[in-house]
C-alpha positions as CSV (number, residue, x, y, z in Angstrom):
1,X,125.7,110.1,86.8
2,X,122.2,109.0,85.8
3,X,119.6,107.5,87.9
4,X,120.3,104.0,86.4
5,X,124.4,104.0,86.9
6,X,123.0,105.3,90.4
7,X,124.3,102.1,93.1
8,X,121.8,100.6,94.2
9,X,121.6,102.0,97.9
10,X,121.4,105.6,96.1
11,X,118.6,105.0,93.3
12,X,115.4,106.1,93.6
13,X,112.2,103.7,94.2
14,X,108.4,104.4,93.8
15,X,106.7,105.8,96.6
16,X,109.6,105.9,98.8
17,X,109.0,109.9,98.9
18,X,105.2,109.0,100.1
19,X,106.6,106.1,102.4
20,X,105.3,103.4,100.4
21,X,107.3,99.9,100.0
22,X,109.1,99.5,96.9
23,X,107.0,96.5,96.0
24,X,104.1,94.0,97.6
25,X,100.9,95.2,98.9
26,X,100.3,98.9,100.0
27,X,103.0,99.6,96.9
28,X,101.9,102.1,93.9
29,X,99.9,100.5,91.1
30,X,101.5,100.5,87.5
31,X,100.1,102.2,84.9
32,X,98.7,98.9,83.2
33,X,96.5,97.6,86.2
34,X,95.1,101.4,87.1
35,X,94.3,101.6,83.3
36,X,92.6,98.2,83.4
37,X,90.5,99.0,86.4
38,X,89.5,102.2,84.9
39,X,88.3,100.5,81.7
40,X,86.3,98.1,83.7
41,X,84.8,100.6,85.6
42,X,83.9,102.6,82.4
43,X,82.3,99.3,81.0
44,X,80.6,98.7,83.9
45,X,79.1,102.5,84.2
46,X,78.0,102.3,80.6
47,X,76.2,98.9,81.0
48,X,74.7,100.7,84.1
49,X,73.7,103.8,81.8
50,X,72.7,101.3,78.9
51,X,69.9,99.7,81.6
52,X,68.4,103.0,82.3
53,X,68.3,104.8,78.6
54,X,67.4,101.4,77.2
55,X,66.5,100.8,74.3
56,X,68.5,104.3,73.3
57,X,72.5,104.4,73.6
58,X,73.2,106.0,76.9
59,X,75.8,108.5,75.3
60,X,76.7,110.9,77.8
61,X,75.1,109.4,80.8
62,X,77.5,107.1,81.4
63,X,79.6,109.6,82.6
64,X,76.8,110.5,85.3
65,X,77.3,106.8,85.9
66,X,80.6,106.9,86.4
67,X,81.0,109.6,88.3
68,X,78.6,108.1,90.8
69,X,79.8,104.7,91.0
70,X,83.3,106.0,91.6
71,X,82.4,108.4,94.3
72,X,80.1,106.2,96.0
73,X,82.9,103.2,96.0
74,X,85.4,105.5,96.9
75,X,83.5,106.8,100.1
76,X,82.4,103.8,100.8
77,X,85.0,101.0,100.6
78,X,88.2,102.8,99.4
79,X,88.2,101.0,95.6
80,X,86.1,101.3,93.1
81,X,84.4,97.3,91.5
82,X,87.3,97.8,88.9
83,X,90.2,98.4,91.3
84,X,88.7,95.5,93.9
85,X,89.0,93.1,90.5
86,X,92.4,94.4,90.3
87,X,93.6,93.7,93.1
88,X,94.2,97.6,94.0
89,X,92.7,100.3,96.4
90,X,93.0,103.9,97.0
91,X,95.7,104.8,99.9
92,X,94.6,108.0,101.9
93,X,96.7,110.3,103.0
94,X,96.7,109.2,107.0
95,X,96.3,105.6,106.9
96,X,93.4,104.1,108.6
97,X,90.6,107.0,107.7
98,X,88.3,106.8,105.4
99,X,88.5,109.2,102.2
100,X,86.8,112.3,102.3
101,X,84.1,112.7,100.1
102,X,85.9,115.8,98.2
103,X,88.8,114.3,97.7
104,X,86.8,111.4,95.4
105,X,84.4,113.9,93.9
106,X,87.8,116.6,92.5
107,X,89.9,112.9,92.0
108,X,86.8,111.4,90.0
109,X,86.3,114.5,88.4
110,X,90.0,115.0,87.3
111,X,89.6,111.6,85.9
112,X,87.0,112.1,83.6
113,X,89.3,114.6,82.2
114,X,91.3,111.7,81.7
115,X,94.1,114.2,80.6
116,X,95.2,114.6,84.8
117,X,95.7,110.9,84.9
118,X,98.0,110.8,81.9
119,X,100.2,113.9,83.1
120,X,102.3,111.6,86.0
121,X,104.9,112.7,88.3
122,X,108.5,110.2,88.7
123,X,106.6,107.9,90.8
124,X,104.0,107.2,88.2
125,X,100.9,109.2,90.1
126,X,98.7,111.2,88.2
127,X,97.8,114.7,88.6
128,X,94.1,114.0,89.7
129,X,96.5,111.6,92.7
130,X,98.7,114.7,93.1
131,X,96.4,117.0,93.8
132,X,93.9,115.1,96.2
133,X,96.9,113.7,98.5
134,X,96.0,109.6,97.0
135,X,97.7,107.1,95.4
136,X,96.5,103.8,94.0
137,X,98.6,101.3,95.8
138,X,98.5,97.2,95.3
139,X,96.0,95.6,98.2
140,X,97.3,92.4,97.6
């Protein structure tokens, strides 16, 4: 029997194994909104970049840029200015603690790979959420 002709009380939601709801706030993010708040947080870390190598294209400091931005926000606030425009933030692994700054420094750097993020396990997490113990869940 596949997981669709699965009755209902036996099928399988995301995040359940991480004791997330099924849906509402503090449920995983779909792929769409975590791939829009990455793309406004690249935008934003290149205009960042852009403002320092002005009037040259800031090329490969934008990654600096992101890197730091992401880290820093992470730390900091739990979200990055992309996620908090999304609506999303990033769920540590005992609720209530702030994230360690390793975990966003191997996460962030895993991102910039981009190739962790696109490898996703059944619930939809990427590998760079697998392997630092996160998951971007909705805030609101």
């Amino acid at each position: 029997m596949a997981a669709d002709d699965a009755p209902p009380s036996q099928q399988r939601t995301r995040g359940a194994a991480l004791g997330l709801p099924a849906d509402g706030p503090g449920s995983l993010a779909g792929f769409g909104q975590r791939s829009v708040a990455f793309l406004l947080d690249a935008f934003a870390a290149a205009l960042i970049a852009g403002l320092v190598t002005a009037p040259e294209l800031p090329r490969n400091w934008s990654l600096l840029s992101f890197g730091l931005v992401t880290v820093g926000f992470l730390v900091l606030t739990g979200q990055t200015p992309g996620m908090r425009l999304m609506g999303l933030r990033l769920a540590h692994p005992r609720a209530g603690q702030r994230l360690a700054p390793w975990r966003a420094v191997v996460r962030t750097a895993l991102l910039m790979l981009l190739l962790p993020a696109l490898v996703v396990d059944s619930d939809g997490r990427g590998l760079h959420d697998r392997l630092t113990d996160t998951a971007v869940v909705r805030d609101r």
